[in-house]
N, C-alpha and C positions, 0 to 999 in steps of 0.2 A: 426723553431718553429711553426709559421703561418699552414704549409704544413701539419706537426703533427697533429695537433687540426683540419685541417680539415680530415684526415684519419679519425680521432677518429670519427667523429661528423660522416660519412657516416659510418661508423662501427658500432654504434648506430643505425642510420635508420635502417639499412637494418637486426639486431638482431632483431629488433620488428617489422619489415612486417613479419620474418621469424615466430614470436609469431601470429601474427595475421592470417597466415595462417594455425597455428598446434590446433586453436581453430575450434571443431566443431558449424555448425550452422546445424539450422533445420526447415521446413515447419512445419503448424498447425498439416497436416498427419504425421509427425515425418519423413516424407522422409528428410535426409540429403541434404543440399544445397553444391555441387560441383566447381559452377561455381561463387567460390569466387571473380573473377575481377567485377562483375556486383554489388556487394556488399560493399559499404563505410558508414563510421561511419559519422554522421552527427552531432549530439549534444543528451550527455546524453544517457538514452535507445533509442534514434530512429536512423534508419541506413537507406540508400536509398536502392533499389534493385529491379534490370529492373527498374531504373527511375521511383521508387514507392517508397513512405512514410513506412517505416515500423516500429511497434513497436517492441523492443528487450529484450526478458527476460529470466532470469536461465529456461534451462530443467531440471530436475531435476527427479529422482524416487525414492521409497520406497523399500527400499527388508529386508529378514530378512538373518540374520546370523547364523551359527550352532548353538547359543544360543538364537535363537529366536527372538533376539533384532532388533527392527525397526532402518534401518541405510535409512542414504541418501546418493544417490548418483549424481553429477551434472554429467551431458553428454555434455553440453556446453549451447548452447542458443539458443531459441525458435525464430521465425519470425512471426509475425502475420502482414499480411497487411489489415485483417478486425477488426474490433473490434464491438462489443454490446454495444447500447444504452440502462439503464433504464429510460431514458427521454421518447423513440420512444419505445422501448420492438424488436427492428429491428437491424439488422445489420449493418455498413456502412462500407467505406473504410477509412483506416487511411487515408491514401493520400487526402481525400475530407474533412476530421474531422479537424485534429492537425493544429495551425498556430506554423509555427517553430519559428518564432520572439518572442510570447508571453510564449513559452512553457521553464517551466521550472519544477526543485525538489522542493517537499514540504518536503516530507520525504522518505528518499531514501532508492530505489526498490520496496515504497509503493506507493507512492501518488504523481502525479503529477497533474499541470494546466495551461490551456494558457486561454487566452482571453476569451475564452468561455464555454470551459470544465473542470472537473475534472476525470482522471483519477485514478481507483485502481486497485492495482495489483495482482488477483489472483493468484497467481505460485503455491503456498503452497495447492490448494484444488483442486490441478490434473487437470487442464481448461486445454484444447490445444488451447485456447484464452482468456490467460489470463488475461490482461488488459480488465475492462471494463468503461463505461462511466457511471458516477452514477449520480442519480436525483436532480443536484445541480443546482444552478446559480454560475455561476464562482465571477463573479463580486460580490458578498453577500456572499463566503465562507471564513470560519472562522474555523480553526483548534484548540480543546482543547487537554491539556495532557490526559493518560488512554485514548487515541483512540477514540477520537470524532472529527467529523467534521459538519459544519453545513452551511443551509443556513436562510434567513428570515423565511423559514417554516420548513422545511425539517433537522431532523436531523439521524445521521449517526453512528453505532459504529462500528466500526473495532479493538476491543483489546482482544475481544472471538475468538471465533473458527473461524467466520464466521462475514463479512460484511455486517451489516441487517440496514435497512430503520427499525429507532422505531415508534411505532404507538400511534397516542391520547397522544403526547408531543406536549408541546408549546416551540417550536423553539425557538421566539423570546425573551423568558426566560430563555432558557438553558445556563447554566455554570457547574461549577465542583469546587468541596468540596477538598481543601486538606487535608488530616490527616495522620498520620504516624503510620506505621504497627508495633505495639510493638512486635512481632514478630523476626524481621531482623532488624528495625529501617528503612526500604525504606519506601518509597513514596507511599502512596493510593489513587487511586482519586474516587470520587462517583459524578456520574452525577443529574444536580440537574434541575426541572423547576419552581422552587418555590411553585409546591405542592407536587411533588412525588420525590423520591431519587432512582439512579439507580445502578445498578452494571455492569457494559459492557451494553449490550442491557432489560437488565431484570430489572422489575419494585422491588426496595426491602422492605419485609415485617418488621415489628415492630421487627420481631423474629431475622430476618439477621443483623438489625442493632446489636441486642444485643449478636450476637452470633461474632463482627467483631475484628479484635484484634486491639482494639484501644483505648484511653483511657477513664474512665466510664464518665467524664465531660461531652466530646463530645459525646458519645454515648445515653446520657440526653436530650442534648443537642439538637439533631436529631430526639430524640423520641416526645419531647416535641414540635414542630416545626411540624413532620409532620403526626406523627399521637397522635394528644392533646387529643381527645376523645376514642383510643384503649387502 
């Protein structure tokens, strides 16, 4: 029985090296990586390769169909051993950036942090480096729902199109409004600094709140609060 359970147990292994081999990977140049033994999984998206740090993320393309429809397709996964600061506006090497002890998921295949940085994950807006380092303090970040991130100064939306630094917000006041989409009955959130209300990265006018599908109380409510004199 013993002898059984260990067949099985190396039957097992060796099914999923054979998986781990039938996955493509690929350089920032989309040249294919070959020399898969140079290549191990370390923890999470980062993988070693030539005894270098790397970060790992879906490749991924856009194509359309006989009916024109925008599809996706995954190709397997990307390698980037540089990554972009918005801290520097420069580049650096993962290998000199990430500490693997501190590194972990905030929210996953989006956002990660170790000790010092925050990463996010461009995949979706076509980057051949996609991970970049955004303008946080690791140590003072603080994640809200509807795609905010923040530090003592700096805050972050990521739940648009697009990843933007908002500007002429006060950080240290930022929070988020929950109200329910009468609509569908989900979850809404509106970014708030205690003077201005927001919607993903955009400042919202007297008119948005009253156009929002939510219920008239709170929509008083809101008006009344931030803009008393429109």
């Amino acid at each position: 029985m013993e002898n059984t359970k260990k067949i099985i147990i190396l039957f097992l292994v060796l099914f999923l090296l054979s998986c781990d081999n039938s996955i493509n990977y690929y350089r920032p140049n989309y040249k294919k990586i070959t020399d898969l033994n140079n290549l191990n999984k370390i923890k999470l998206n980062l993988v070693r390769y030539k005894n270098q740090i790397n970060l790992m993320s879906d490749y991924v393309i856009e194509y359309g169909d006989k009916s024109e429809t925008i599809k996706i397709k995954s190709l397997g996964f990307l390698i980037q051993d540089s990554i972009f600061s918005l801290k520097t506006n420069s580049y650096h090497l993962v290998n000199s950036v990430i500490d693997i002890n501190t590194y972990k998921e905030i929210e996953k295949n989006i956002l990660y942090q170790d000790k010092d940085n925050i990463y996010y994950n461009l995949t979706s807006k076509k980057s051949n480096y996609p991970y970049c380092i955004l303008d946080l303090k690791a140590s003072e970040s603080k994640i809200f729902p509807g795609g905010y991130i923040k530090d003592n100064s700096t805050v972050y939306s990521y739940g648009g199109v697009i990843c933007i630094k908002m500007d002429s917000i006060n950080a240290d006041k930022f929070d988020v409004i929950k109200v329910r989409n009468l609509n569908n009955d989900s979850v809404l959130y509106i970014g708030t600094d205690n003077e201005s209300i927001y919607w993903n990265e955009s400042k919202i006018t007297k008119q948005h709140v009253k156009d929002l599908p939510i219920q008239e109380k709170i929509k008083d409510s809101l008006c009344k609060k931030y803009f008393p004199n429109r």
